[in-house]
N, C-alpha and C positions, 0 to 999 in steps of 0.2 A: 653210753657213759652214765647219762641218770639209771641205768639198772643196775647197775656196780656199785654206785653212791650208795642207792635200798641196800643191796645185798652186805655191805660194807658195815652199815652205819645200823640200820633198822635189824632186832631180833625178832620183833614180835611178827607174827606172822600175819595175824590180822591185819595192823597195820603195812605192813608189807605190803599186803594186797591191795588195800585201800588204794595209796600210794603209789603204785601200778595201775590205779583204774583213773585217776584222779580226772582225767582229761572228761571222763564219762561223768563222775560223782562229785567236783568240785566247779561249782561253777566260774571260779575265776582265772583257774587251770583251763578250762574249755575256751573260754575267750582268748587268753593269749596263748592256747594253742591255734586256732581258726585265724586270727591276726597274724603268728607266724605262717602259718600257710599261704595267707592273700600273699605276701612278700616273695612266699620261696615261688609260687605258682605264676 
């Protein structure tokens, strides 16, 4: 679902990318991804 929202919404490609990695390059993307995980796991 969130890769349809990028493709959807986002043109720049860069950004695009970014935003595909974010979990890696955003640190607060990484934390409530890893907090999602304790939950699902």
């Amino acid at each position: 679902m969130y890769s349809l929202l990028l493709e959807t919404y986002i043109k720049d490609q860069k950004e695009k990318h970014r935003l595909f990695h974010a979990i890696e390059s955003i640190p607060c993307v990484a934390r409530k991804a890893q907090w999602a995980l304790n939950w699902i796991q």
